[in-house]
C-alpha positions as a Python dict, from the first residue, in 0.01 Angstrom:
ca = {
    (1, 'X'): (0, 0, 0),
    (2, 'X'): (331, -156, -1),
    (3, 'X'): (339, -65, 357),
    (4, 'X'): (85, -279, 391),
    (5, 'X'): (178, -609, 197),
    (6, 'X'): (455, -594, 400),
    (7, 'X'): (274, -645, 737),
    (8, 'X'): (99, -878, 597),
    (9, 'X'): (352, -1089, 472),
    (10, 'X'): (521, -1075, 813),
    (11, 'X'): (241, -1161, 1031),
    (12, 'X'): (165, -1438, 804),
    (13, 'X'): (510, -1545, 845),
    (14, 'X'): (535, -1490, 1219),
    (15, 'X'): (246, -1725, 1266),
    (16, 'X'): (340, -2009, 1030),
    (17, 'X'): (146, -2247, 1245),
    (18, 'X'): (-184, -2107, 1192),
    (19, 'X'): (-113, -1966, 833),
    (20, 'X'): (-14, -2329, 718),
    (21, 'X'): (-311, -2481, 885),
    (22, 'X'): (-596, -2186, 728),
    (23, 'X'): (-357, -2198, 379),
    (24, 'X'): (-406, -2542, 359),
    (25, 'X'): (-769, -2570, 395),
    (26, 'X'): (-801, -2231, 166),
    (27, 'X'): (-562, -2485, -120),
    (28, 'X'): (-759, -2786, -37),
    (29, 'X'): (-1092, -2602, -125),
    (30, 'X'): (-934, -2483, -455),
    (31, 'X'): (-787, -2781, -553),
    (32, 'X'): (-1115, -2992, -508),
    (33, 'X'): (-1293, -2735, -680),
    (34, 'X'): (-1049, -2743, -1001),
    (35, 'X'): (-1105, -3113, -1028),
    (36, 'X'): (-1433, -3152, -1011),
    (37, 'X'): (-1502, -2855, -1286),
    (38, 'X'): (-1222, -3085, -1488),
    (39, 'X'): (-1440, -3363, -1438),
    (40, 'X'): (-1704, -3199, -1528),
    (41, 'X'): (-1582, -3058, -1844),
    (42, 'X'): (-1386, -3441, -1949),
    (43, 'X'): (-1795, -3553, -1896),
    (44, 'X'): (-1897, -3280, -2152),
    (45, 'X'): (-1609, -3312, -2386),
    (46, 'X'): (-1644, -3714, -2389),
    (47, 'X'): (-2025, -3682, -2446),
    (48, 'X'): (-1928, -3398, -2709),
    (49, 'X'): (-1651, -3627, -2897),
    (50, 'X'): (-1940, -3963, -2831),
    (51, 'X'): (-2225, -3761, -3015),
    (52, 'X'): (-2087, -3640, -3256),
    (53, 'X'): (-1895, -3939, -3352),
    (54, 'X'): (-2192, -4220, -3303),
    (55, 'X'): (-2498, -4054, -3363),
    (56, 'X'): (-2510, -3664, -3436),
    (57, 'X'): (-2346, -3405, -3626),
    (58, 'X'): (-2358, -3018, -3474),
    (59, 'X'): (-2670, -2944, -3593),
    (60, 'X'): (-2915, -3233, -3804),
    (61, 'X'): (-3158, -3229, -4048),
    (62, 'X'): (-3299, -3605, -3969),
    (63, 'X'): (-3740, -3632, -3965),
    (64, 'X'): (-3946, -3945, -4042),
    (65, 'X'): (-4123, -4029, -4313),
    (66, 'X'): (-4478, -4201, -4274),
    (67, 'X'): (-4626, -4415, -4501),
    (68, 'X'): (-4976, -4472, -4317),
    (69, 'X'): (-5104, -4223, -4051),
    (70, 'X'): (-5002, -4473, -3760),
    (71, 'X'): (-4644, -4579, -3899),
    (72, 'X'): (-4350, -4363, -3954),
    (73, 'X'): (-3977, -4443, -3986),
    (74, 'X'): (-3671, -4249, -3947),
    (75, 'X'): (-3575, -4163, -4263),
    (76, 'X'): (-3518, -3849, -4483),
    (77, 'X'): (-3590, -3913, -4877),
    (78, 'X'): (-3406, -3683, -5147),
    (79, 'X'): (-3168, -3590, -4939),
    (80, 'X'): (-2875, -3444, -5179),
    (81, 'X'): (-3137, -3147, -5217),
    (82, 'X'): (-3106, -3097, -4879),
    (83, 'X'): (-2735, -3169, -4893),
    (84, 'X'): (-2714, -2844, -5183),
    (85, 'X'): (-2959, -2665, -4977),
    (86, 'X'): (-2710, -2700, -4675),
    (87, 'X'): (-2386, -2607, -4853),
    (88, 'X'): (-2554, -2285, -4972),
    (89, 'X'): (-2740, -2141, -4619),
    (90, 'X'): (-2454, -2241, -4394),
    (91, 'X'): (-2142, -2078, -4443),
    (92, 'X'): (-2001, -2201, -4177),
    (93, 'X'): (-1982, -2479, -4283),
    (94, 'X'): (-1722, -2761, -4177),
    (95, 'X'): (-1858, -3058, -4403),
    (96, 'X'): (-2193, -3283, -4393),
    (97, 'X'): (-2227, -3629, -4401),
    (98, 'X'): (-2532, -3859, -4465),
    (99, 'X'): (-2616, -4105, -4196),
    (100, 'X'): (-2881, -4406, -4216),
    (101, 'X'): (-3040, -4458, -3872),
    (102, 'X'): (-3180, -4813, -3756),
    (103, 'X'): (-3247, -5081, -3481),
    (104, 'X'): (-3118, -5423, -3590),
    (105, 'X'): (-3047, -5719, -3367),
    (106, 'X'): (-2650, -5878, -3438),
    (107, 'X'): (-2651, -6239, -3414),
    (108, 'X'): (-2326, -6415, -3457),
    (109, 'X'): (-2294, -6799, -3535),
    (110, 'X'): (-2208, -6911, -3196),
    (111, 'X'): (-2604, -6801, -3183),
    (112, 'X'): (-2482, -6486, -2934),
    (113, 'X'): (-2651, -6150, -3024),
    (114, 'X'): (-2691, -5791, -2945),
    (115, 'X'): (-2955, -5492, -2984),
    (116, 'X'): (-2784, -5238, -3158),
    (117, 'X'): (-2836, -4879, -3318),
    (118, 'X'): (-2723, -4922, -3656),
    (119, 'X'): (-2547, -4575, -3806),
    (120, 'X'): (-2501, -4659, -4190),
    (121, 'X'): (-2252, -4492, -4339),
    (122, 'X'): (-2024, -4391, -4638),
    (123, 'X'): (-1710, -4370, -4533),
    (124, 'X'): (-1509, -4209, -4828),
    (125, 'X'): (-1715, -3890, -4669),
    (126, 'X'): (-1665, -3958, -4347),
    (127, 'X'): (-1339, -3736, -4254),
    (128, 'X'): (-1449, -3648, -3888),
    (129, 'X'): (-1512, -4054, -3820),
    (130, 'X'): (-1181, -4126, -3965),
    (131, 'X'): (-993, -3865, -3717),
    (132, 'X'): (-1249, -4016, -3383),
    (133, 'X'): (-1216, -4334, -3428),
    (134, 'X'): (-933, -4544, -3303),
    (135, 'X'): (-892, -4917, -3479),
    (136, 'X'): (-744, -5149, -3324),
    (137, 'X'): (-830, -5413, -3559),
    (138, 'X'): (-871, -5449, -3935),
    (139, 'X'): (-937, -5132, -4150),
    (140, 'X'): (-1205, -4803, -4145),
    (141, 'X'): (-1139, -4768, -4502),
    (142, 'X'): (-1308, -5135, -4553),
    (143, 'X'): (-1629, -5012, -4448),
    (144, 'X'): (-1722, -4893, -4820),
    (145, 'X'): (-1727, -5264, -4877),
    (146, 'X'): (-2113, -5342, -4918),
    (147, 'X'): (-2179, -5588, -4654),
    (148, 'X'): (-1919, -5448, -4418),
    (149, 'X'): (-1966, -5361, -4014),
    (150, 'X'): (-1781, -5207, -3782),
    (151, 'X'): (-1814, -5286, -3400),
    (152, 'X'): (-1637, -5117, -3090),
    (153, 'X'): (-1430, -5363, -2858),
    (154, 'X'): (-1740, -5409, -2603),
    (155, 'X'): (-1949, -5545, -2916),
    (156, 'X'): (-1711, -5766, -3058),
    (157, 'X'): (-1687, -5943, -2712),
    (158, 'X'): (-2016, -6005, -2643),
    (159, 'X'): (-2045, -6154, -3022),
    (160, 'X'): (-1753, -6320, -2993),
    (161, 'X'): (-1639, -6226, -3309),
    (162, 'X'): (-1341, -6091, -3491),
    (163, 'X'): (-1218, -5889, -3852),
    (164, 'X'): (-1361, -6157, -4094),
    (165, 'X'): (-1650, -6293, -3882),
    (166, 'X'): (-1959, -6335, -4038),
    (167, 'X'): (-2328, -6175, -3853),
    (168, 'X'): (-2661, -6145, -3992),
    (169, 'X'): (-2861, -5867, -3923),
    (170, 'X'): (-3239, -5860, -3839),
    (171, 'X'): (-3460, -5569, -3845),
    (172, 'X'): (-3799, -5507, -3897),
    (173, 'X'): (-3886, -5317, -4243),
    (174, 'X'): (-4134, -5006, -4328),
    (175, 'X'): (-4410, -5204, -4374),
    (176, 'X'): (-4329, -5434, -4082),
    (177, 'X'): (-4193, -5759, -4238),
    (178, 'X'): (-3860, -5841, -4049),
    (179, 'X'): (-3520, -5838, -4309),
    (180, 'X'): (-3184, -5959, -4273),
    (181, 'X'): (-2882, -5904, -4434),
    (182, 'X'): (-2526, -6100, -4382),
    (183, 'X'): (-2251, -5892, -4314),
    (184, 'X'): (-1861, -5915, -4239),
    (185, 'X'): (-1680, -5736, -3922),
    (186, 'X'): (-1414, -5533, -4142),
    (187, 'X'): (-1296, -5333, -3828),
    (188, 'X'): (-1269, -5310, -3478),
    (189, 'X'): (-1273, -4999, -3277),
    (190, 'X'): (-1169, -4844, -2964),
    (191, 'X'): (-1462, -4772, -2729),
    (192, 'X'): (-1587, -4406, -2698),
    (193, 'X'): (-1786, -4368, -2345),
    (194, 'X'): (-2062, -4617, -2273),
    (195, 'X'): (-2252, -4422, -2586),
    (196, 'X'): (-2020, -4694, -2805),
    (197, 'X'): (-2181, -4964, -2617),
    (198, 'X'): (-2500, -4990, -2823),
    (199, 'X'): (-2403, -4825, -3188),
    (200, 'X'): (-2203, -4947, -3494),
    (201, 'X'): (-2099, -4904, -3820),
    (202, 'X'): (-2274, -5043, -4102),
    (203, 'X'): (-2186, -4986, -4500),
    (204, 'X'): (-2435, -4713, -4592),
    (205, 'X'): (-2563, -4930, -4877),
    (206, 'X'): (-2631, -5263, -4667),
    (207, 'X'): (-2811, -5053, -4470),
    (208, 'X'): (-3025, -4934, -4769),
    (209, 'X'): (-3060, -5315, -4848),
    (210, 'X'): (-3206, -5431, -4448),
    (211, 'X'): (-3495, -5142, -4496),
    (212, 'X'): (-3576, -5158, -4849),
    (213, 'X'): (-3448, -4769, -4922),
    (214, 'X'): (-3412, -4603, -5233),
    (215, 'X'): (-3014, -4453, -5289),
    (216, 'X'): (-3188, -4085, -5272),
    (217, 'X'): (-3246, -4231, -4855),
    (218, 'X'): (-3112, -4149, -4542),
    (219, 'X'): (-3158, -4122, -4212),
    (220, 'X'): (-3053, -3809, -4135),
    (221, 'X'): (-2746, -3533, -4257),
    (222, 'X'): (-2490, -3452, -4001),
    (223, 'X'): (-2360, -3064, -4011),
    (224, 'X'): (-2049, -3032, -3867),
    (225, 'X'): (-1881, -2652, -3816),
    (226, 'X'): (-1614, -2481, -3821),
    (227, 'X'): (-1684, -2276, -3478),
    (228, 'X'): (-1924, -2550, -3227),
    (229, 'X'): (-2042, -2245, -3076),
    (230, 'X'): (-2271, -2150, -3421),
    (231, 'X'): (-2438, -2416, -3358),
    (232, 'X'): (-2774, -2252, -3199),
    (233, 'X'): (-2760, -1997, -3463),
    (234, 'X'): (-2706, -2203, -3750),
    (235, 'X'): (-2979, -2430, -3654),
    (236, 'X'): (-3253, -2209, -3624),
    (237, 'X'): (-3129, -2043, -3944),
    (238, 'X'): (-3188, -2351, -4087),
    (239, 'X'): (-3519, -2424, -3958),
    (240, 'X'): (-3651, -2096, -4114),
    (241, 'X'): (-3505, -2118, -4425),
    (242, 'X'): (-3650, -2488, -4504),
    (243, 'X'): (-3999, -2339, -4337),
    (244, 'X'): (-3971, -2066, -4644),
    (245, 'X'): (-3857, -2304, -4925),
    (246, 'X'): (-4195, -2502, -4869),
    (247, 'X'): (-4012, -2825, -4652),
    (248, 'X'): (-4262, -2969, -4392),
    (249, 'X'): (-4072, -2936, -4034),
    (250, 'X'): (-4148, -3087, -3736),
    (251, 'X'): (-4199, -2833, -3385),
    (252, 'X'): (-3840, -2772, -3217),
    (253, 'X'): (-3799, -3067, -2958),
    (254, 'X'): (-3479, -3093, -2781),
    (255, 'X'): (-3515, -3464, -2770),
    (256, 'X'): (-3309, -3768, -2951),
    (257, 'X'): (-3459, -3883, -3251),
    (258, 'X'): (-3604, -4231, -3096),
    (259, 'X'): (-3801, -4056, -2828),
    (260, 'X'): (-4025, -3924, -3081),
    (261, 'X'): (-4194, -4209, -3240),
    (262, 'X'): (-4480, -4224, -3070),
    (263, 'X'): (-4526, -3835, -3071),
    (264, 'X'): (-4469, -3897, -3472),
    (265, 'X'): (-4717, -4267, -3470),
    (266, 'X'): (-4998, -4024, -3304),
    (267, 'X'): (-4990, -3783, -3498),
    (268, 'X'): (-5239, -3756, -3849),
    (269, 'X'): (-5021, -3718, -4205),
    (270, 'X'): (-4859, -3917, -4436),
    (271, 'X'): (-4512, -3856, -4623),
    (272, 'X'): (-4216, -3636, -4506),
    (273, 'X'): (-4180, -3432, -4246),
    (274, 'X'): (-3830, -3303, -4145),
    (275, 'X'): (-3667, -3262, -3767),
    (276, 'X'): (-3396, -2996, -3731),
    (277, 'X'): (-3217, -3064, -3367),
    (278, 'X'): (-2836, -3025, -3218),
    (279, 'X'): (-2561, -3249, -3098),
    (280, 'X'): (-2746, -3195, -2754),
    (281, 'X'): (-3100, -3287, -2836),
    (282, 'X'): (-2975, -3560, -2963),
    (283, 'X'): (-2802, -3635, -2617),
    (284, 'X'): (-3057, -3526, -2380),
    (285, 'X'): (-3126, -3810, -2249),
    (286, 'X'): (-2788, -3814, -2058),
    (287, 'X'): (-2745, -3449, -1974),
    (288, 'X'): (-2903, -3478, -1647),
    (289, 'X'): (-2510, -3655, -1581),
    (290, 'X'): (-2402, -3306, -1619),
    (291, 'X'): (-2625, -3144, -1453),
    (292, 'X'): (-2633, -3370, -1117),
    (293, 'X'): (-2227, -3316, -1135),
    (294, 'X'): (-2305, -2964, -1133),
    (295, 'X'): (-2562, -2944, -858),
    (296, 'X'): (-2346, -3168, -645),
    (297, 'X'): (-2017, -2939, -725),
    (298, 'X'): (-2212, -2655, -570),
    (299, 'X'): (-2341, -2791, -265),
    (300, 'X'): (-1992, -2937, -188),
    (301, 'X'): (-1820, -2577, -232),
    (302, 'X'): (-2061, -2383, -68),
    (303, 'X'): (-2041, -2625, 238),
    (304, 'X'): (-1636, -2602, 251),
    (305, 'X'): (-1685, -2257, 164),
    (306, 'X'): (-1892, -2232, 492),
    (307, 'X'): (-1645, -2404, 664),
    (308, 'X'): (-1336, -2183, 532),
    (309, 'X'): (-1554, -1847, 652),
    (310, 'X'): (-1580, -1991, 969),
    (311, 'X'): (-1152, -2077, 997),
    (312, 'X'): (-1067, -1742, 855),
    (313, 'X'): (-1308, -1530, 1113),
    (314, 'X'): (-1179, -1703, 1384),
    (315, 'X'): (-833, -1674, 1279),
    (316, 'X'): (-866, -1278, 1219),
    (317, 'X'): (-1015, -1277, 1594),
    (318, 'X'): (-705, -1470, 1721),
    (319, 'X'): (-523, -1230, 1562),
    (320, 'X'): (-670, -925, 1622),
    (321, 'X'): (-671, -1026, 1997),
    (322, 'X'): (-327, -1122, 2002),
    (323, 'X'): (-246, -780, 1801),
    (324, 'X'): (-501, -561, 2005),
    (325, 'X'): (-203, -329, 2205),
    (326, 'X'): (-8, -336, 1795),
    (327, 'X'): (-325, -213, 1651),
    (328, 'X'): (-383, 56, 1924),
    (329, 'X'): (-34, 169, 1910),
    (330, 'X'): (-54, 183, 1513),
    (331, 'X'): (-396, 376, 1604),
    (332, 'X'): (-233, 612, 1849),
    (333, 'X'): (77, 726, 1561),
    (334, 'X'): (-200, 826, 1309),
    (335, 'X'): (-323, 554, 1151),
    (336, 'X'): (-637, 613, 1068),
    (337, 'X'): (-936, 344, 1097),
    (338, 'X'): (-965, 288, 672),
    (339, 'X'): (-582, 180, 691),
    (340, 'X'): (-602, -58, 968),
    (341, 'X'): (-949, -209, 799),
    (342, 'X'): (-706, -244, 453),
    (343, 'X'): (-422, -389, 689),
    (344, 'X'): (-604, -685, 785),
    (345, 'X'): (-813, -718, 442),
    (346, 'X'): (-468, -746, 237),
    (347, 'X'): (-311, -1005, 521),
    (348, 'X'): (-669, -1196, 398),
    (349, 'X'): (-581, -1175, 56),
    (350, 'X'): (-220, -1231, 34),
    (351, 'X'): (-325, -1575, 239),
    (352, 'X'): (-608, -1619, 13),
    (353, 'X'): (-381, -1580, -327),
    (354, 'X'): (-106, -1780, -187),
    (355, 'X'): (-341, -2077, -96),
    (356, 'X'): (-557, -2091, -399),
    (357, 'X'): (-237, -2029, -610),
    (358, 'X'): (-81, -2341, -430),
    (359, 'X'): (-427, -2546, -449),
    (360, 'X'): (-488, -2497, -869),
    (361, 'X'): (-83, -2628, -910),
    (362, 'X'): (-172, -2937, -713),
    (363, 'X'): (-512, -2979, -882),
    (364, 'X'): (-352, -2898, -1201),
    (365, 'X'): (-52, -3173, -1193),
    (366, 'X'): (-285, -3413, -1011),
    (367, 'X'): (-506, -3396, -1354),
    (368, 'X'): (-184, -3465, -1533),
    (369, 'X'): (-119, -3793, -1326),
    (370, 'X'): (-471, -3903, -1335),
    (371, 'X'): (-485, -3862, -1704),
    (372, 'X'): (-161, -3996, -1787),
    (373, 'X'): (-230, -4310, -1563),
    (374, 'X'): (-557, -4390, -1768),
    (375, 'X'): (-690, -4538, -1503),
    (376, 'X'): (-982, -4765, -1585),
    (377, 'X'): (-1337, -4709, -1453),
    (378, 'X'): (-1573, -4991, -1352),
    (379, 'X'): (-1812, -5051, -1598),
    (380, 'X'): (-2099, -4961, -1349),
    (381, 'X'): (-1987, -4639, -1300),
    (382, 'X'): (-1907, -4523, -1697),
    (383, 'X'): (-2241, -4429, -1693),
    (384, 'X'): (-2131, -4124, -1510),
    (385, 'X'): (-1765, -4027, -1611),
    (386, 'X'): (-1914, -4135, -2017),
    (387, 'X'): (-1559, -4302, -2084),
    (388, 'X'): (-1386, -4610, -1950),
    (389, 'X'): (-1124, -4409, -1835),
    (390, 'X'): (-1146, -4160, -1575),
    (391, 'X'): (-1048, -3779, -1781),
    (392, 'X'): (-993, -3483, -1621),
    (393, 'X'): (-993, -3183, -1810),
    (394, 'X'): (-834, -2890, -1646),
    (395, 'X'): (-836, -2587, -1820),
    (396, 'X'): (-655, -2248, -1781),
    (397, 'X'): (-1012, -2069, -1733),
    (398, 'X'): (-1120, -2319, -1423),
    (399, 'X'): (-790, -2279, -1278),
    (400, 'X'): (-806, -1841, -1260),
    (401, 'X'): (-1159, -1868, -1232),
    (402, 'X'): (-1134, -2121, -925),
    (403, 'X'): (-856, -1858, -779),
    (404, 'X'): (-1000, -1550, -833),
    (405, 'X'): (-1339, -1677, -679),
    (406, 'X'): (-1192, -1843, -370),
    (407, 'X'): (-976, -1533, -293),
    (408, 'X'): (-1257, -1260, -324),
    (409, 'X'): (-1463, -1528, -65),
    (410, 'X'): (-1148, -1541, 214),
    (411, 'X'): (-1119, -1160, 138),
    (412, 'X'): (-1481, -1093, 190),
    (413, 'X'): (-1510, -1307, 467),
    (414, 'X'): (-1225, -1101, 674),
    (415, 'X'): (-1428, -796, 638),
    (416, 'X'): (-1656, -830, 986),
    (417, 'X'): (-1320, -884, 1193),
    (418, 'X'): (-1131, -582, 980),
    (419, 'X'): (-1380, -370, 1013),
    (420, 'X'): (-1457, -444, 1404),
    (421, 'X'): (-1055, -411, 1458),
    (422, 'X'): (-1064, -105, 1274),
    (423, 'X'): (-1344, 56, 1531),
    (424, 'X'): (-1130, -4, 1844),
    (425, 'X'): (-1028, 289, 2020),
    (426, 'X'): (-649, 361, 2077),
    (427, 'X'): (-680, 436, 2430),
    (428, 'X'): (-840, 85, 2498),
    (429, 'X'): (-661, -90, 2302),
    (430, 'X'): (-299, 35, 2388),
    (431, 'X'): (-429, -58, 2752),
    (432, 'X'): (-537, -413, 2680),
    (433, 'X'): (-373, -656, 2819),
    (434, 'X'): (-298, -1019, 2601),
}
């Protein structure tokens, strides 16, 4: 076998020309594969750090609670049973946090305003938010202030407002008479993805105060784990367990919360009903970002991978021409046909392993630059990358996976040539003339 990689080597070497040329379409199909698999994954991991910042934990236990047939509201009542109930199913558990859920409109006093989700929280629970979010003006810890919002950068522009500016808040109540409440802008955060573009932070309690909630209300209870990937497990344990202990739960439906109002309006009972979902549900409205990144990933590898096959092939034929009298004399000394097929297959996969190897460092300290550059993305196009910075997330896994998968293509691909090469006859081909 060593025998062998040696050939190789050397006939790679002797024709530099064409090795360079195949290599470095073999490195540039690798490398464009590795960053667009980190793209993909900064797109998950953004959406991942965006939902379960703004408006999810792992797995929820949110629901509405109706009080007429044709009206129900997102809100879970007596929730620190829930909260016990929780601590004791799910041993895997990281903490949980309470979060109220609403649609308010922000006006300023320049008369500017904004529809915004409202996410009312405590924050002297809130360790996860306190690790996410980045301020860059006033102080998280202000939020347990009743009468306190926070608002990411985007927000605060198009209010116009500052740490210390004043807002009211209008929203329509349970029973459909419209509230306000005045509030203060104690903080100003970082954006997080578009997704930061229409949520805040409101004082958990304020929020109790705009809908008329008792302190046993919520909106729904955020589970965050130790391990993400216990999250489908943990969530249909969940489900069953609150089925047995007598809870009313709503059918599994891997939508966010808002999306099911009128599924909820339609439907005939009064009182509490409870909604178990995940960090994707809760986000489904966006996945199909993923998923068209995915789908276009494919068809863009599987048309250069069409185009590599057709550059190695004809290479091998070049060289097997060019090599006919070499392979017939190698034939003629006892070489027998499975040796001559392995011959050419290693020379494909030393070329293939030296390419891709050459293709995941480029792609891999390209991802570097690109990330270390923080270069911004035009507003119009966050809605795809989910951040306002382009992120590329290379990871160890894409980078063998990307190799190994490239390389066993080039290798398979040499096989028609190899094994038509090793089927010539010695006579024939010690008599061929190049």
């Amino acid at each position: 076998m060593l025998q062998l990689l040696l050939i190789a080597v050397r006939n790679l070497a002797q024709h530099r020309r064409r090795t360079l040329l195949l290599g470095g379409a073999i490195a540039g199909v690798t490398a464009l594969l590795v960053m667009l698999q980190g793209m993909t994954t900064g797109i998950r991991s953004t959406l991942l750090e965006s939902a379960t910042t703004l408006s999810s934990g792992h797995v929820n236990v949110g629901g509405f609670f109706k009080v007429t047939a044709g009206q129900g509201a997102p809100v879970v009542t007596e929730f620190p049973k829930l909260v016990e109930i929780i601590r004791k199913e799910v041993p895997e558990l990281d903490f949980v946090t309470e979060r109220g859920r609403g649609w308010a409109k922000l006006i300023a006093d320049d008369g500017s305003s904004v529809q915004l989700g409202l996410a009312g929280v405590d924050i002297t629970r809130e360790s996860g938010l306190k690790k996410t979010l980045k301020v860059t003006q006033g102080n998280l810890d202000d939020l347990a202030k009743p009468g306190s919002v926070l608002l990411f950068e985007k927000q605060a522009t198009k209010l116009n407002v500052k740490v210390g500016d004043a807002l009211t808040i209008s929203a329509p109540a349970a029973r459909g008479a419209n509230n306000t409440v005045d509030v203060t802008v104690v903080a100003v955060a970082r954006d997080i993805g578009f997704m930061s573009g229409f949520n805040c932070f409101l004082n958990g309690d304020s929020l109790r105060q705009l809908y008329q909630l008792k302190e046993d209300a919520t909106g729904a209870l955020h589970i965050y784990l130790k391990d993400i990937e216990s999250t489908k497990v943990v969530q249909e344990r969940l489900r069953k367990r609150l089925v047995e202990l007598g809870y009313p739960v709503m059918d599994a439906d891997p939508r966010a919360f808002w999306f099911k109002f009128e599924v909820v309006n339609r439907e005939e009972w009064t009182g509490q009903k409870l909604d178990i979902t995940n960090w994707e549900d809760e986000v489904s409205f966006v996945n199909w970002i993923i998923t068209a990144l995915d789908g276009l990933t494919y068809v863009l590898i599987f048309v250069l991978l069409i185009i590599i096959a057709v550059g190695v092939m004809n290479t091998l034929w070049i060289a097997i021409r060019e090599r006919t009298r070499e392979i017939g004399t190698l034939r003629a000394i006892g070489m027998q046909r499975r040796r001559v097929l392995l011959m050419f297959l290693v020379e494909a996969l030393v070329l293939g392993l030296a390419s891709t190897g050459v293709g995941a460092v480029i792609s891999a300290l390209l991802a570097m630059g690109l990330n270390a550059a923080q270069i911004p993305v035009v507003e119009a196009a966050q809605l795809i990358t989910m951040s306002d910075t382009l992120s590329v997330r290379v990871t160890g896994g894409s980078i063998l996976g990307a190799v190994v998968f490239v390389t066993t293509c080039t290798t398979l691909i040499s096989l028609i040539p190899s094994f038509l090469a090793a089927r010539m006859k010695p006579v024939t081909a010690m008599h061929h003339i190049g």
